[in-house]
C-alpha positions as CSV (number, residue, x, y, z in Angstrom):
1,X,133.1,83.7,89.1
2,X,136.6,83.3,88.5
3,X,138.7,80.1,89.3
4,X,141.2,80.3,92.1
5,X,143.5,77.7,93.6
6,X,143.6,79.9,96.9
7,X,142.0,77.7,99.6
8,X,141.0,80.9,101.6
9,X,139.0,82.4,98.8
10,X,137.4,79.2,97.7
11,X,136.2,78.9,101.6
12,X,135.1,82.1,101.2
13,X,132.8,81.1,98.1
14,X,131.9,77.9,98.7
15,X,130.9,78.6,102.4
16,X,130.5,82.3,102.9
17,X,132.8,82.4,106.0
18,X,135.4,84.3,106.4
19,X,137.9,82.5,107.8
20,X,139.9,85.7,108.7
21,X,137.4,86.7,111.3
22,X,135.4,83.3,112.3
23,X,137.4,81.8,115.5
24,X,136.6,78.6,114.6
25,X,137.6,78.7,110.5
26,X,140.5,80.1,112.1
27,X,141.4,76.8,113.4
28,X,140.6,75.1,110.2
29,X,142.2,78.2,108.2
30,X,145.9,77.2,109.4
31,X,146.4,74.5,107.4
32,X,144.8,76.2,104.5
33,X,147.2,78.6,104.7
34,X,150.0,76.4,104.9
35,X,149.2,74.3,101.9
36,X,148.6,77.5,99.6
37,X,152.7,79.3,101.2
38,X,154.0,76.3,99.7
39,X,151.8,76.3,96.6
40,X,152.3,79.3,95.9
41,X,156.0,79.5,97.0
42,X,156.6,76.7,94.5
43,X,155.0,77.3,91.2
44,X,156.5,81.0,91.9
45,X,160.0,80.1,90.9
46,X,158.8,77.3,88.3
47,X,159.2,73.9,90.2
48,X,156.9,71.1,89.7
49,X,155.9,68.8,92.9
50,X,158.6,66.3,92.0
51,X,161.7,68.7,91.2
52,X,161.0,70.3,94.8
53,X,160.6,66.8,96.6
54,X,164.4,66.4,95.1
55,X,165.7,69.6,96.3
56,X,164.1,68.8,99.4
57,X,165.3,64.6,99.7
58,X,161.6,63.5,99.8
59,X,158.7,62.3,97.2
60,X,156.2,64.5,95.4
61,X,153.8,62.4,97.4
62,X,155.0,64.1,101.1
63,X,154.6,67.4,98.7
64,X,151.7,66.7,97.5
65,X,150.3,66.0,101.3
66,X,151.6,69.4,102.3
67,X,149.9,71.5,99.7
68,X,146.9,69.5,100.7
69,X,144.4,72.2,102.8
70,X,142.7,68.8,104.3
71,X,146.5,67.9,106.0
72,X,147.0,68.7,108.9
73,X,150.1,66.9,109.9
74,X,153.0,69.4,108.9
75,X,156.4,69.4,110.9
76,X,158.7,72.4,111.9
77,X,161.5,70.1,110.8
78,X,159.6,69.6,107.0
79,X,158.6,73.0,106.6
80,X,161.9,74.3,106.9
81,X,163.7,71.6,104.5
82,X,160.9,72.6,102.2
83,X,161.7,76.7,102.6
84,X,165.2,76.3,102.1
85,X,164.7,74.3,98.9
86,X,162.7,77.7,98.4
87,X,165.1,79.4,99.2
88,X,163.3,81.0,102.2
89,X,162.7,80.1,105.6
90,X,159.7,79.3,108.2
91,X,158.5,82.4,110.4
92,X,156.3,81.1,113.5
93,X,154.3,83.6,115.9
94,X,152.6,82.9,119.1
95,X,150.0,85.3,119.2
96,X,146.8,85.6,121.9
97,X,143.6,84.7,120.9
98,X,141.9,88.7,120.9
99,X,138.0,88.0,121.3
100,X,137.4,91.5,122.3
101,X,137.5,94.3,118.7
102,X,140.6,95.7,118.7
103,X,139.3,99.8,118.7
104,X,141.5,103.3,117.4
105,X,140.8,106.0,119.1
């Protein structure tokens, strides 16, 4: 098996679940997802934990917290000082919870 830092995909692995389709990994999948945007976001364009808590005015122990998947404290105001120092920003969508298969005719 080969080694992945993706929190989704080790879920998958470990567990089996998917949590793409299980409603209540979906939950639990959130902050997975988080902590792997700003992984991934930051080791894309090079910057270690502490460079980014500099561009950012924190300490690579907030950053560290945020790439945790277990963390479930993250802050609209945090996320988007951390995506401009990424030079991106934060998208957030309010979607309904669809228990019913979505079908195509």
């Amino acid at each position: 098996m080969a080694k992945t830092t993706n929190a989704v995909e080790i879920l998958k692995q470990t567990t089996g679940i998917d949590p793409d389709i299980d409603p209540e990994m979906l939950k639990i999948s959130e902050d997975f997802r988080i902590a792997q945007m700003i992984y991934d976001a930051r080791t894309d364009i090079g910057l270690t934990q502490t460079q980014l808590a500099e561009k950012v005015g924190t300490t690579q122990s907030v950053i560290s917290q945020l790439e945790d998947a277990d963390y479930d404290g993250h802050s609209l105001s945090m996320l988007r000082r951390v995506a401009a120092a990424l030079k991106s920003h934060v998208e957030v969508r309010i979607v309904p919870n669809d228990t019913e298969p979505v079908s195509f005719p």
